[in-house]
N, C-alpha and C positions, 0 to 999 in steps of 0.2 A: 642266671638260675639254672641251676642242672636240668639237663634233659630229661621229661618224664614226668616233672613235679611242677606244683603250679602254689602259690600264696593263696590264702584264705582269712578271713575273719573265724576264729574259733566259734564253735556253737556249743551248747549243752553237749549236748550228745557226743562230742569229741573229750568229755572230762575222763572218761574210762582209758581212754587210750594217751593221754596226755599224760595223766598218772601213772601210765603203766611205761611214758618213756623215759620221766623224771626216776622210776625205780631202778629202773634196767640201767640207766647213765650210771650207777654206782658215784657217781663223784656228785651231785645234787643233795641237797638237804630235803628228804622228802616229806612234802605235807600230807596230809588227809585227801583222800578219794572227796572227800564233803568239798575242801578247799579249791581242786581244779574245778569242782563243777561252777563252783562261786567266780573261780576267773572268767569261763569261759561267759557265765551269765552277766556278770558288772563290770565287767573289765575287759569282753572281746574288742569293742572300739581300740584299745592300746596294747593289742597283742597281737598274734598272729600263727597261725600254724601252715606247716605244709602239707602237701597231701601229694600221694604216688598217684597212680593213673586210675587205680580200682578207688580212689578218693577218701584211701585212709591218711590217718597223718603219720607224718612219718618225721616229723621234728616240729618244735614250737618254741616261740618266746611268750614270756609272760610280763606285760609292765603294765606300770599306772601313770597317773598323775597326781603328783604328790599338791596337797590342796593348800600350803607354805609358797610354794614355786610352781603356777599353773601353767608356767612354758618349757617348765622338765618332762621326760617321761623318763621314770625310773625303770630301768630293765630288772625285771623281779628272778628270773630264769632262763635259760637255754640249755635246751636237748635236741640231740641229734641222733637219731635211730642209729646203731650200730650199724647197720649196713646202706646207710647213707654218708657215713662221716668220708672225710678226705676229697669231698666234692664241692665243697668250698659253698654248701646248702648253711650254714648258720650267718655268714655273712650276707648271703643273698636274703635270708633272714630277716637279718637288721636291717639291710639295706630298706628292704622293699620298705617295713613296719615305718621307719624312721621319714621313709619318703611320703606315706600315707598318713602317718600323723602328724608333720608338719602338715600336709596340705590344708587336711578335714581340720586341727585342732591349733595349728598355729606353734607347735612346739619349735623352741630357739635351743633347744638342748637336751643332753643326755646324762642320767647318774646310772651308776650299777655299784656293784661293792662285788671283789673278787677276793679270797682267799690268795696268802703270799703263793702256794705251790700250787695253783690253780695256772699251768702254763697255756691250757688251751681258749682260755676267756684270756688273760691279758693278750694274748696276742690276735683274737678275735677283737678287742675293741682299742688296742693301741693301733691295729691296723685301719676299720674302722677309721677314724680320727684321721690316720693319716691321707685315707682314701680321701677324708674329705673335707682333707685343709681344715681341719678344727683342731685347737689347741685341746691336749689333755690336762689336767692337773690331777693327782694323788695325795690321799693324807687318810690316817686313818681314823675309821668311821670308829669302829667297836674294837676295842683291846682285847686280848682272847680274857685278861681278868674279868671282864663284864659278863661272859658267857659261863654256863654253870659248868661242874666238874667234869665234862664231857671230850675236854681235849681240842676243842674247837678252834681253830686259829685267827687270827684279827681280820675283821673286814675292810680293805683297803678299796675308801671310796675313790669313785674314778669319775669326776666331771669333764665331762665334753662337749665344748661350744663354746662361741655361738658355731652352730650349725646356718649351710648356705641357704637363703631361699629355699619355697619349695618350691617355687620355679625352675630355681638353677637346680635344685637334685633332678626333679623330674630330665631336664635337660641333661642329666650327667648319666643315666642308665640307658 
């Protein structure tokens, strides 16, 4: 974990600024001011945000549990404050989120969906994966035809697992 910063469970109160790091990322598909507050409300158990020392956030993920595969958590987002990137805070990110809901929820695995020129998520979660001895596999989720006249490119899902214990994670940080 970077010096400075500490993991947290998202709360309401953190949707203004969650939204405002999803905007600022420029490369996010931004949702609605309504929709982080909804994350951080039914969905902080399987997210996470970070927070600088004055205990603002200053990056976040956002995932669920898809109710098909109750031992996934789908990673829904990741933002990382401009002037936090390069510090290797979105991996400590996953890290932590991944180690904490295995514990609490028992999750055996991981889905995200990455755009193909999204270089800085595939190699956040191919590295991931490798950290931790889990098999990746890819195929695509959504074809860009499925998406409306907006230019959007294909969502290439990415499963990873099984994931170790959350013993042995815990044991591995």
């Amino acid at each position: 974990m970077p010096e400075g910063l500490r993991l947290d469970v998202p709360r309401v109160e953190d949707g203004a600024a969650i939204w405002r790091l999803a905007r600022d990322s420029r490369t996010l598909d931004l949702n609605s001011s309504y929709s982080y507050l909804l994350w951080c409300r039914d969905f902080a158990a399987t997210s996470v945000v970070a927070r600088d020392g004055a205990g603002e956030p200053v990056g976040f993920i956002t995932g669920y549990i898809r109710p098909q595969r109750p031992r996934i958590l789908v990673v829904w987002q990741v933002a990382v404050d401009q002037g936090q990137r390069g510090r290797g805070l979105a991996a400590a990110m996953l890290d932590g989120l991944t180690a904490r809901v295995a514990g609490e929820l028992g999750i055996t695995g991981i889905e995200t969906t990455i755009t193909p020129d999204n270089t800085a998520s595939n190699r956040l979660f191919t590295s991931y994966a490798r950290r931790h001895g889990a098999p990746v596999r890819r195929e695509v989720l959504f074809d860009d035809v499925l998406f409306p006249e907006d230019g959007h490119e294909p969502e290439v899902l990415y499963r990873i697992g099984p994931l170790p214990s959350a013993a042995t994670a815990a044991a591995g940080r």
